[in-house]
N, C-alpha and C positions, 0 to 999 in steps of 0.2 A: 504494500500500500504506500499509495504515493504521501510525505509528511506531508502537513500543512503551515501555514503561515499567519500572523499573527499584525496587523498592523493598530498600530496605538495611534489614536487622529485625533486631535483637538478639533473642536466644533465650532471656537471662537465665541464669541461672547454673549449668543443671543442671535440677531440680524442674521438669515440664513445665507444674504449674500456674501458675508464675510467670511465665507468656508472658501481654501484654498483651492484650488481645479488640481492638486494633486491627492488631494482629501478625497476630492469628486471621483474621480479614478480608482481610488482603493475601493470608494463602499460600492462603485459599479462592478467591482470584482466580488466582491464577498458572499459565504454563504450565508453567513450569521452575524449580526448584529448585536454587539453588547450595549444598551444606549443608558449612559446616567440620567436620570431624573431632570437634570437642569438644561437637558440639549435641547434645542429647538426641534420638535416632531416634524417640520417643514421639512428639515433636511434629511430625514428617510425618505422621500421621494426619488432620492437619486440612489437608492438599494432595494427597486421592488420586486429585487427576483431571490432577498435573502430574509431569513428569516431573524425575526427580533426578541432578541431575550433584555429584559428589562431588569436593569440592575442600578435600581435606583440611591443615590447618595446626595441628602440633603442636609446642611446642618442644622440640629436640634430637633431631626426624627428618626425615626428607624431608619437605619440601613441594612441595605444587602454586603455580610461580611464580605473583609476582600478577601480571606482565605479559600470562602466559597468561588469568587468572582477567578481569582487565578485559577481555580484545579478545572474551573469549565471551562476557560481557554486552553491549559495544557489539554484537556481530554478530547475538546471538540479539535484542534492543529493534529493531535495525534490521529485522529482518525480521515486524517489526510482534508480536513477543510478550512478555508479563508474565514480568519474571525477579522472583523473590522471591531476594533473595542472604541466606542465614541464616544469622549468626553471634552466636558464644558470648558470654553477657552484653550490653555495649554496642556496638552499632557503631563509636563515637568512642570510647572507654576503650580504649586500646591494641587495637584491632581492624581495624587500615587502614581502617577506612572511610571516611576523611577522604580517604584516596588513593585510594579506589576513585568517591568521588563527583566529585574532581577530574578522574577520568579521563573520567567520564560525562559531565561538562557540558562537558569540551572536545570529543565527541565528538557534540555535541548531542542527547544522550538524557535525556529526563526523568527526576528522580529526585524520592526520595521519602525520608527517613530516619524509621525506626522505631524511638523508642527501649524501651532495655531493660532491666530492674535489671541492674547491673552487681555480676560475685561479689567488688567488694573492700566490697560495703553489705550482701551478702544471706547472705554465705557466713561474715562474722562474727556477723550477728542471728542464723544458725541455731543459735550456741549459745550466745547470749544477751550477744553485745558488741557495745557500738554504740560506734561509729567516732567520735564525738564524745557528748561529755558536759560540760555546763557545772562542772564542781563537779572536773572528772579533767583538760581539754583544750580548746583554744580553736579547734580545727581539726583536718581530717585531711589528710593529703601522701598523694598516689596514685604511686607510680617503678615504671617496670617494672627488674630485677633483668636484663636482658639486653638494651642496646643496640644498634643497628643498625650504628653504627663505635666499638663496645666502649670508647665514652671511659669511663673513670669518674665516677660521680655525686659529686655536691660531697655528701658524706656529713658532711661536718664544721655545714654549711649545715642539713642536714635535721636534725641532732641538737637543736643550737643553734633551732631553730623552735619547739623544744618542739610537736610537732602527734605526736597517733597517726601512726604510717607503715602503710603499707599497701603492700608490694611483689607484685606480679605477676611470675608467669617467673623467680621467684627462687632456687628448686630447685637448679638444677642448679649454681650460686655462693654456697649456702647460708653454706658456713665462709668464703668470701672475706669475703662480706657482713656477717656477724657480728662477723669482725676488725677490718675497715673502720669500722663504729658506734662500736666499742669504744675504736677508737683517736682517735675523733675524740668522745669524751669520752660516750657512752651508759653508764650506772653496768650494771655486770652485772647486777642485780638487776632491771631494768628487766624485766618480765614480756611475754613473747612466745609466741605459737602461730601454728602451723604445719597448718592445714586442708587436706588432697585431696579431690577430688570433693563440695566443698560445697554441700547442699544436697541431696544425692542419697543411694539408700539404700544406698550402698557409702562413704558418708563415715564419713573417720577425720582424726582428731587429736592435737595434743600441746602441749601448755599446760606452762611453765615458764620458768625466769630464761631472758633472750638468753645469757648465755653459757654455758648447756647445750641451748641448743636443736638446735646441728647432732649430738649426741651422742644427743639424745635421737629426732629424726627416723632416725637409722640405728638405731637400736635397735628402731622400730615397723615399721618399710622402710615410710616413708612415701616417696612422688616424685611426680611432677606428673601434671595439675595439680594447682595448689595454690597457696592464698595466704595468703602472710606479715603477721601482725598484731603490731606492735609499741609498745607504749603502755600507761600506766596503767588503759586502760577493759581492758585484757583479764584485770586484777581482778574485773572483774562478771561474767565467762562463768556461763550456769549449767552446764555440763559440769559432771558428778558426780563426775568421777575427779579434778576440779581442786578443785574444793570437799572433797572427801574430805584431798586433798592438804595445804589451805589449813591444814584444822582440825587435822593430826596436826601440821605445823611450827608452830602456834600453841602 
């Protein structure tokens, strides 16, 4: 029996057009489909001749373990078929894919990494902030807001870099995380927004200082996903409610 192949594809951020045409190409190959919960459903139209196994990962509900999710990719490659495993944004940007392809190669199955915009680049452009700017930042820090043995992030470290931040998964520790900045010297003023479903036509927003930000996210009933931008470029947004904002405090 002929093995099979494995390819790991980032789905990007939401917006089905932002899937790569090298993406497009793998899941028109594939038999089977792993798709995480956060993919856009649009983007199985370009895999309708494989079949869809749903493994969904959302944070702060049930998940499908990954120990399960690997052993059905090794077993479905083993029996000589194309798995496209589809997940949200990047595969390597807080996406296990990193664990998922260490699990492939120790089990001798080909893989293949498909990369994908990831929503802490796409999901701020959609309203006009780029994540680095020479003239605002010398860099951007990407932290996910929810570790796997809940150590805390050296936040004092991240302040002190002076680099835009960019949190993932950070919702549901929104006010911890804002005290934490705060107290490790981030000036209140420091302009932050709070994006869900970026990049898609149910995205919302809320642009203001960090330290109204967890007030102003309960005020919109924003929740996940969504991701956290914190830095000078988020001056630049063109969002109209923020610009509107800009011009009456001026």
């Amino acid at each position: 029996m002929t093995q099979g192949k494995v390819y790991l594809i980032g789905a990007g951020p939401g917006d089905p057009e932002l899937l790569t045409v090298k993406a497009i190409k793998a899941l028109q190959s594939a038999d089977v489909v792993l798709v995480d919960d956060l993919v856009n459903r649009e983007i199985l139209q370009h895999a309708p001749q494989a079949r869809v196994i749903e493994v969904g990962k959302r944070g702060g509900c049930k998940s499908t373990p990954q120990s399960f999710i690997n052993k059905v990719m090794v077993s479905l490659a083993e029996q000589g078929q194309i798995v496209a495993r589809l997940k949200g944004g990047d595969p390597f940007l807080f996406g296990r894919g990193g664990e998922e392809m260490l699990a492939l190669r120790q089990a001798g199955i080909p893989v293949e990494v498909i990369s994908g915009i990831t929503s802490g680049i796409a999901v701020p452009a959609s309203i006009g902030i780029p994540v680095t700017h020479r003239e605002y930042t010398h860099g951007v820090t990407f932290v996910t807001g929810h570790t796997q043995d809940e150590n805390p992030l050296n936040w004092r470290a991240l302040v002190d870099g002076g680099t835009t931040l960019v949190i993932y998964m950070g919702m549901n520790h929104l006010s911890d995380i804002v005290q934490q900045l705060l107290a490790a010297g981030l000036p209140s003023s420091t302009f932050a927004a709070a994006i869900q479903h970026g990049t898609r036509d149910e995205q919302q927003q809320v642009i203001c200082p960090i330290g109204m930000l967890p007030m102003a996210v309960k005020q919109e009933g924003l929740g996940s996903p969504a991701i956290i931008v914190i830095g000078d470029v988020v001056r630049l947004s063109s969002c109209k409610e923020f610009i509107n904002a800009l011009a009456i405090a001026a």
